[in-house]
matplotlib code that plots the C-alpha trace (Angstrom):
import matplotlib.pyplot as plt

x = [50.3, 48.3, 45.4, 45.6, 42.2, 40.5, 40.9, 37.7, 35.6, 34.1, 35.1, 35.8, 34.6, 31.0, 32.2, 34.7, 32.3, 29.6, 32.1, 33.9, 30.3, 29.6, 32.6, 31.9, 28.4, 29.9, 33.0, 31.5, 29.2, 25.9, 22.6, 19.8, 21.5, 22.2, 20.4, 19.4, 21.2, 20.4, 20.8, 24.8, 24.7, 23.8, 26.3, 28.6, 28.1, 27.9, 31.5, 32.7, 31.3, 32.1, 35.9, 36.1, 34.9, 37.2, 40.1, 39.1, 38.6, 41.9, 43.9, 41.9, 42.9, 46.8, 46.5, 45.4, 47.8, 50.4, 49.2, 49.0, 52.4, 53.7, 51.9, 53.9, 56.8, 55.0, 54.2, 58.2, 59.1, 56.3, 57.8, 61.0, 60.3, 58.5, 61.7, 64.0, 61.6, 61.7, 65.4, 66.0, 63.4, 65.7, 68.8, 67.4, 66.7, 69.2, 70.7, 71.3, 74.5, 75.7, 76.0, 79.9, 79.2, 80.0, 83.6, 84.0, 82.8, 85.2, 87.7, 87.0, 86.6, 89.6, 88.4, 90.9, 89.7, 86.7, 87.1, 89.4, 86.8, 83.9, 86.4, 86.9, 83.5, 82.4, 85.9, 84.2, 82.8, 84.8, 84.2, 85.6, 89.3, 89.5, 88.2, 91.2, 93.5, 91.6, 92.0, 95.8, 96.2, 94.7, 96.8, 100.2, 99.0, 97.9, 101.0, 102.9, 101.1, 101.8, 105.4, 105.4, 103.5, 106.0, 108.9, 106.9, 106.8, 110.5, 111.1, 109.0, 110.4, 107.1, 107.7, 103.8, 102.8, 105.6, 104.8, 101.0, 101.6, 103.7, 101.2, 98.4, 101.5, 100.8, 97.5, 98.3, 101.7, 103.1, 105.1, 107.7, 108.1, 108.8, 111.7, 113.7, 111.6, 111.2, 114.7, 115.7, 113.0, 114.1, 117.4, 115.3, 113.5, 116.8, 117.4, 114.6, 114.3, 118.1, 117.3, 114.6, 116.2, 119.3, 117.3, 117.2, 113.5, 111.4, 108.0, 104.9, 104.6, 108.5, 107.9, 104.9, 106.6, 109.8, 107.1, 105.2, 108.2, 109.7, 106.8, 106.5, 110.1, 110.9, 112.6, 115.3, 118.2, 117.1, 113.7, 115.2, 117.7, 114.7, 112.6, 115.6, 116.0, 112.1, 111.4, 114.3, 112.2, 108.9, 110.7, 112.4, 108.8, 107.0, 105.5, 105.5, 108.6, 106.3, 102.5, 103.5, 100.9, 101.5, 104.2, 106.9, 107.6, 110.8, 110.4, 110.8, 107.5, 103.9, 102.3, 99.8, 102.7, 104.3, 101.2, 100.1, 97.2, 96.8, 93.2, 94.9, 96.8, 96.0, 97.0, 97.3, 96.1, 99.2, 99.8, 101.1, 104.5, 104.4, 103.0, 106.2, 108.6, 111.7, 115.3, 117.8, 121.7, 123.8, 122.0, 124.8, 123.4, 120.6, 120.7, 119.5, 121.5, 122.2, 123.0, 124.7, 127.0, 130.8, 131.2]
y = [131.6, 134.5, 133.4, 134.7, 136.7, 136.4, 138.6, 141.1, 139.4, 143.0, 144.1, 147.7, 148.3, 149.3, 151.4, 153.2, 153.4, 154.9, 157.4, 158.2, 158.9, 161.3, 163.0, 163.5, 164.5, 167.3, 168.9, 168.5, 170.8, 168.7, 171.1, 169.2, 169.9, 173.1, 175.8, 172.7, 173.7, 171.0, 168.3, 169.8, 169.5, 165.6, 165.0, 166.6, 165.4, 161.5, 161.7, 163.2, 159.6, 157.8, 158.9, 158.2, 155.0, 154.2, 155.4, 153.6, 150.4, 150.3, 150.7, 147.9, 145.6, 146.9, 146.3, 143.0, 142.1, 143.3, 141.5, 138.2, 138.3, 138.8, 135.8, 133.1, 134.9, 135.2, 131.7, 130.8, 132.9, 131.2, 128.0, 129.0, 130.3, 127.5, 125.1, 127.3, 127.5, 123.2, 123.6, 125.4, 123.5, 120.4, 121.8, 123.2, 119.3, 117.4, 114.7, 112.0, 111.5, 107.7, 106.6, 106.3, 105.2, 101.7, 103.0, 104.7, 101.0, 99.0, 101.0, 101.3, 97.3, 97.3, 95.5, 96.8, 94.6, 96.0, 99.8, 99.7, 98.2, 101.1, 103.6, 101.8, 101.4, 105.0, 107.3, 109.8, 110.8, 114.1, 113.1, 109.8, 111.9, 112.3, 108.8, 107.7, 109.9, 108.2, 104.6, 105.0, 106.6, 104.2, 101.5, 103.3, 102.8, 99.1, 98.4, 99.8, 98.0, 94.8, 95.4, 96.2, 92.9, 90.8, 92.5, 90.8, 87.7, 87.5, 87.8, 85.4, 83.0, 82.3, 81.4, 80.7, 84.2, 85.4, 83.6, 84.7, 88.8, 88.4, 87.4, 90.3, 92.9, 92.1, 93.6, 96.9, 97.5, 97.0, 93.8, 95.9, 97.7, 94.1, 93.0, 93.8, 92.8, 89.3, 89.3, 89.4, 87.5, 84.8, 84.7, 84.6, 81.5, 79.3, 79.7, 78.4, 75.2, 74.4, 74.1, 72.2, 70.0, 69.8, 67.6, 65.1, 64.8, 65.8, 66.3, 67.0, 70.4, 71.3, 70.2, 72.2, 75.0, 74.7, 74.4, 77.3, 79.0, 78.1, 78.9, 82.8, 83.2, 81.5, 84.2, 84.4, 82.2, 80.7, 79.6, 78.3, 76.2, 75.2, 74.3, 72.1, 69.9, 69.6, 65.5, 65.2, 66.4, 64.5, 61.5, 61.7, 62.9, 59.6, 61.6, 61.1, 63.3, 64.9, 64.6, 64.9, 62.5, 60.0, 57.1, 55.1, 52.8, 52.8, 53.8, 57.6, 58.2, 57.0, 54.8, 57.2, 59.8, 57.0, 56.2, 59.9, 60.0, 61.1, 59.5, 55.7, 56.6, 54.4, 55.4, 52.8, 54.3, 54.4, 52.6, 54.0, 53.9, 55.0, 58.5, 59.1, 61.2, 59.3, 59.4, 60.5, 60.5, 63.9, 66.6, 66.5, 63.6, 65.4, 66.6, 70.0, 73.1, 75.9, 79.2, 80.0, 77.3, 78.6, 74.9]
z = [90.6, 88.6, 86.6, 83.6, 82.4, 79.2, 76.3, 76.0, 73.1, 72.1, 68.5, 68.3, 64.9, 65.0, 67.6, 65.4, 62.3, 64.3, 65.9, 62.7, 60.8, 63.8, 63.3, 59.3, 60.4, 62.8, 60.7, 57.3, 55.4, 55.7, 54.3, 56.3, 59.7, 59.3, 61.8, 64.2, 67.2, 69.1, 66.7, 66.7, 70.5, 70.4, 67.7, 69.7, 72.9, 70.9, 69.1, 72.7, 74.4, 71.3, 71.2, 74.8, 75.0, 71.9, 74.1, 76.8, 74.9, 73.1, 76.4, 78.4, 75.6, 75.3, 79.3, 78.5, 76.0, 78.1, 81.1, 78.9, 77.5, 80.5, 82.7, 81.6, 82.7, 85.8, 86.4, 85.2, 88.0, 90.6, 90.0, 90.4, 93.7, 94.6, 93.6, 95.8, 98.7, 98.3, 98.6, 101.8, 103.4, 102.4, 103.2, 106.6, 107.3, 109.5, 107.9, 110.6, 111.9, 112.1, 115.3, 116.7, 120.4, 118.8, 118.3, 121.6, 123.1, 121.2, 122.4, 125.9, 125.7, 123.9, 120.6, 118.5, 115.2, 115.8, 116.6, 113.5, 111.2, 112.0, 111.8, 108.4, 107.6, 108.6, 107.1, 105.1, 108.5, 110.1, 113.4, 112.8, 113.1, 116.5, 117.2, 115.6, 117.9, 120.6, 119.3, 118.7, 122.2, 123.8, 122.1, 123.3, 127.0, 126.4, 125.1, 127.5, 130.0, 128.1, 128.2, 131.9, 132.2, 130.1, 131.9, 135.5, 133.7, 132.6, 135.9, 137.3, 135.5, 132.6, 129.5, 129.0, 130.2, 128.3, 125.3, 125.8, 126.0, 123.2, 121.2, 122.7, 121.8, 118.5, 118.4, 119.5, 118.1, 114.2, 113.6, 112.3, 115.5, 117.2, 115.5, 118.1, 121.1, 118.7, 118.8, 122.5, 123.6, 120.8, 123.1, 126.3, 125.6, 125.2, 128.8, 129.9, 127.6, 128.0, 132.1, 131.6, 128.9, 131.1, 133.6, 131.6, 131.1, 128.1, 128.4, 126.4, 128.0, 127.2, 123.3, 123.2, 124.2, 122.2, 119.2, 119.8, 120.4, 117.1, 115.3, 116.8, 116.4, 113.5, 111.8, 113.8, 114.6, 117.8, 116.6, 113.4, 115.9, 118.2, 114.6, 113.8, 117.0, 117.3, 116.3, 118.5, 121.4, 120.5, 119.7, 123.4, 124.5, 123.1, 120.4, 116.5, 115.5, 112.2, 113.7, 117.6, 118.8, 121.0, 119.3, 121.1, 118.0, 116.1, 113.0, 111.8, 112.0, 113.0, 110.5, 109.8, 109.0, 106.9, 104.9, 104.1, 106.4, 109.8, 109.7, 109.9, 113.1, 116.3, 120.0, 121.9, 125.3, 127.7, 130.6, 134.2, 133.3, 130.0, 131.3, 133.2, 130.8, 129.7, 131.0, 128.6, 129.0, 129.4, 127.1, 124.6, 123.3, 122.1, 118.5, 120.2, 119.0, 121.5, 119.0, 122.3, 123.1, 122.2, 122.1]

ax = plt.figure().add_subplot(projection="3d")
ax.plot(x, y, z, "-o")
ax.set_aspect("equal")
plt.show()
């Protein structure tokens, strides 16, 4: 910034007097210097110097006065250079990207909860775009690896397995876009249970599966059939028709069912034989309800 200088504190008036006298000495009729050529000379020669240094007084201070009007100007403009220099020295400075290797991870471990919340978490970001592309691709091929593997498994014969990469579809793949895979696999399942069921043995592992089965497919007409004939099967199983532990009484339920409170009910631990799963007539005397049975 430009210091502005001081003022000049020198008056110009005794200046100007002296010099105006001079002048009225020079050009006007005065008797006692008349015929002294020298003393003209010096009078002369002192309003010459006297003039001149009156110029060159009055434009020093009109240089001044200009100078001083104009410094605060000056200085407006030094601190506005100043603020735009501070600028471009911020906007030259790299803001920190956040890191997205976390992303890129989750992916390649396929943690799909996760990748999806950082993508959540950092979506103002541009470069979260094509992280998204990447997290969606690699969903399609884990899916369709999925259903190659559940295909295997139908084959195989697993309901379990079956059961299991139906559940792992879920995570890459919209429930609406399973309705009809919930559907036909709803149909597949029946086969299965009705063989086992047809040997005329229930046991804990077949209830477990007809309930998980009802419970993942409850929205469609087998599981809603399977749901139905349920306490049937856990009765049969020695199971509590409502709580499905262990129970071989006759009543509809266990007594801790009956009272209200699953913290009352007492197992009785079983003995050899009671481990073995119980005989049952024909399956038609099961309450069990095959959607498929014409008859």
């Amino acid at each position: 910034m430009i210091a502005p200088q001081p003022r000049p504190r020198l008056s110009l008036w005794p200046l100007s007097i002296v010099t105006i006298v001079l002048t009225s000495i020079k050009f006007l009729s005065v008797d006692n210097l008349k015929g002294h050529p020298a003393t003209d000379l010096v009078v002369t020669i002192m309003i010459v110097v006297g003039w001149t240094a009156l110029l060159s007084l009055y434009l020093w201070d009109q240089r001044n006065v200009a100078q001083l009007s104009c410094d605060p100007l000056l200085a407006r403009l030094d601190r506005i250079a100043e603020a735009v220099e501070r600028l471009a020295t911020m906007s030259r400075v790299e803001i920190p990207k956040p890191d997205l290797s976390r992303v890129a991870s989750a992916i390649s471990e396929k943690q799909w909860d996760v990748a999806e919340a950082l993508l959540d978490e950092h979506s103002e970001n541009p470069d979260t775009a094509s992280l998204a592309e990447r997290l969606a691709s690699a969903k399609g091929i884990a899916a369709d690896e999925l259903l190659g593997e559940l295909a295997a498994s139908q084959a195989a014969n697993d309901p379990a397995r079956v059961l299991e990469i139906r559940e792992r579809l879920g995570d890459v793949r919209p429930s609406d876009s399973l309705r009809e895979l919930d559907a036909q696999l709803a149909k597949w399942f029946i086969i299965p249970i009705m063989k086992r069921l047809r040997t005329g043995l229930v046991s804990t592992e077949v209830v477990e599966l007809v309930g998980k089965v009802s419970e993942r497919f409850a929205q469609t007409t087998e599981g809603a059939s399977l749901r139905a004939s349920l306490p049937t099967l856990r009765r049969s199983a020695g199971l509590c028709p409502r709580c499905a532990l262990p129970y071989r009484g006759i009543d509809d339920a266990c007594p801790a069912c009956l009272t209200g409170s699953t913290a009352l009910a007492v197992t009785e631990p079983a003995t050899p034989d009671e481990e073995e799963p119980e005989e049952f007539g024909p399956p038609e005397e099961l309450t069990f309800v095959d959607p498929h049975d014409p008859g």
